[in-house]
N, C-alpha and C positions, 0 to 999 in steps of 0.2 A: 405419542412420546411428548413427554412437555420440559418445557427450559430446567425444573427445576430438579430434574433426572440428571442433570449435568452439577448440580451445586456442591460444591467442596470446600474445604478450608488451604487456601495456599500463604505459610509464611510468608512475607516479606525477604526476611534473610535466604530465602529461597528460590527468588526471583534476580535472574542475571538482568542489572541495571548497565551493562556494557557489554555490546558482542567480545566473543571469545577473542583472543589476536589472533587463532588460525581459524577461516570461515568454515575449514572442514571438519575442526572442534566441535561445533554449533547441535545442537538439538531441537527440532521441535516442540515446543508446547502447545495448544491451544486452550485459551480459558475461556469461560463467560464474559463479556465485554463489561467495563464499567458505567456510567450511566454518564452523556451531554452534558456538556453546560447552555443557559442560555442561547436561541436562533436569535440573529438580529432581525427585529423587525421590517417590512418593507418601507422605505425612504429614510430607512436609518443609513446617516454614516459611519464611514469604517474608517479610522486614521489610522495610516503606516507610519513608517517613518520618514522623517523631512516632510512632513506636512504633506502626504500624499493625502489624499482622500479619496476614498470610493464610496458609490453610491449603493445600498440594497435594494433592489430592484422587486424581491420574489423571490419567491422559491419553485422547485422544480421537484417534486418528491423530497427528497434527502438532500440535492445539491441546492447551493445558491445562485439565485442570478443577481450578478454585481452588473455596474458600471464604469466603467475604467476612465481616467482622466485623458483627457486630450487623445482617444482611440488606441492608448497605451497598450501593445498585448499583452496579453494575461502571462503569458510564461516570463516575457522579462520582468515584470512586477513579481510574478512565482521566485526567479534567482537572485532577484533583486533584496524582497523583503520577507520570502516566505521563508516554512522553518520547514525539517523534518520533521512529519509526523509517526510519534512514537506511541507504539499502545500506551493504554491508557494507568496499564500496570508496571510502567516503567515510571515511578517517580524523580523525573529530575528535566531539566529540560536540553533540546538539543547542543550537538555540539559539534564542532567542524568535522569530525572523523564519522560522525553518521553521516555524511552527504556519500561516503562511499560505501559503508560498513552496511548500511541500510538500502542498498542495493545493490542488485545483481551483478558479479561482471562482465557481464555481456549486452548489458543494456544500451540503447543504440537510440529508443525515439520517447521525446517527452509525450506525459498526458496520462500519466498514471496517478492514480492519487496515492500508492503506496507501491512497493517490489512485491513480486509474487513469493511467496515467503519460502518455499519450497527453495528456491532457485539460491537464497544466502548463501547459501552450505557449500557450493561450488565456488572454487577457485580456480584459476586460468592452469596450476599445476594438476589437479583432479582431474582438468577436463582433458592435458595432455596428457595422463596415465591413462583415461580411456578412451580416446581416440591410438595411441602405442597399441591397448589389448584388442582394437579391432573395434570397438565400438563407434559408429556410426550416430552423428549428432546433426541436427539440425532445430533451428531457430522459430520461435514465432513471437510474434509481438502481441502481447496482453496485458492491457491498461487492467488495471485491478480499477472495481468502483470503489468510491466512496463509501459503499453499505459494508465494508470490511470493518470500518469505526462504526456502525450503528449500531447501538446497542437491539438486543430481542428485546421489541414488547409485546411480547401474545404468551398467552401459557403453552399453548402448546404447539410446538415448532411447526407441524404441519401448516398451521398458519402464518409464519412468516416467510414474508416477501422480500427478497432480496433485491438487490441494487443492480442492475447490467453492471455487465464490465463489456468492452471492447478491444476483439482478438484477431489478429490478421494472418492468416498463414498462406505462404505464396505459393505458388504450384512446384514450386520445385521442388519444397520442404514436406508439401501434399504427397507428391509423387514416392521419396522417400518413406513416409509412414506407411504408404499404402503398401510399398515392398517389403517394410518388416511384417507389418499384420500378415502380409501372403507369405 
């Protein structure tokens, strides 16, 4: 099967540049990703805002290794001066109501580099409608990687390699699946 088995033509005017106002409004789509811009090179700087500066270190597959000022952690520099990232088929850039819209609400622990997309679409009143009809829910924690933005570069899919993500499910939540699947 190769990438270009997937290629279509999507309007622009046909592309939702803002979530729905109801998350349970919302749809699916999945496109072909668009293509990077320039990697900063290793011992290039990176200027934030207020003269912050970080160091580029390397790369690591897909992700980068920075250097952070004065041992600064990465996540308060992440709330301090990062943006939400928006596919790349969304032209415009973020904006305060994505820091929620653009995540799940259930989310609990940083270090995702994006929401798991599926999970938008619920809202806190969906999830009491089906917890009411009996349905039984429980949680797990999945950092989405980085390779969610990478674009394919292989012809044919077989050959690409995706990015980890890292997923936590705690025995309780274990225990739970294991009773439905039985």
């Amino acid at each position: 099967m190769n990438v270009s088995d997937f290629d279509f033509d999507l309007p622009n005017e046909l592309i939702a540049h803002y979530p729905m106002p109801e998350r349970t409004q919302s749809r699916v789509l999945v496109l072909k990703p668009v293509r990077s811009s320039k990697s900063p090179k290793a011992g290039s700087t990176l200027m934030l805002e207020n003269d912050v500066k970080l160091l580029m270190k390397g790369r690591q597959d897909a992700l980068f290794i920075i250097e952070t000022p004065q041992a600064l952690p990465v996540f308060e520099l992440l709330d301090k001066y990062g943006h939400i990232p928006l596919p790349p088929y969304i032209e415009r850039q973020d904006e305060t109501l994505d820091a929620s819209r653009y995540q799940t609400v259930y989310a609990q622990k940083p270090g995702a580099a994006a929401a798991p997309t599926a999970g938008l679409h619920f809202d806190d009143d969906l999830l009491n409608k089906l917890k009411e009809k009996g349905v039984k829910t429980a949680f797990v924690t999945l950092h989405v990687g980085a390779g969610t933005f990478q674009p394919v570069r292989v012809d044919n899919i077989h050959d690409h390699v995706m990015h980890s993500e890292w997923i936590d499910v705690n025995e309780a939540t274990a225990k739970l699946i294991n009773e439905a699947r039985a």
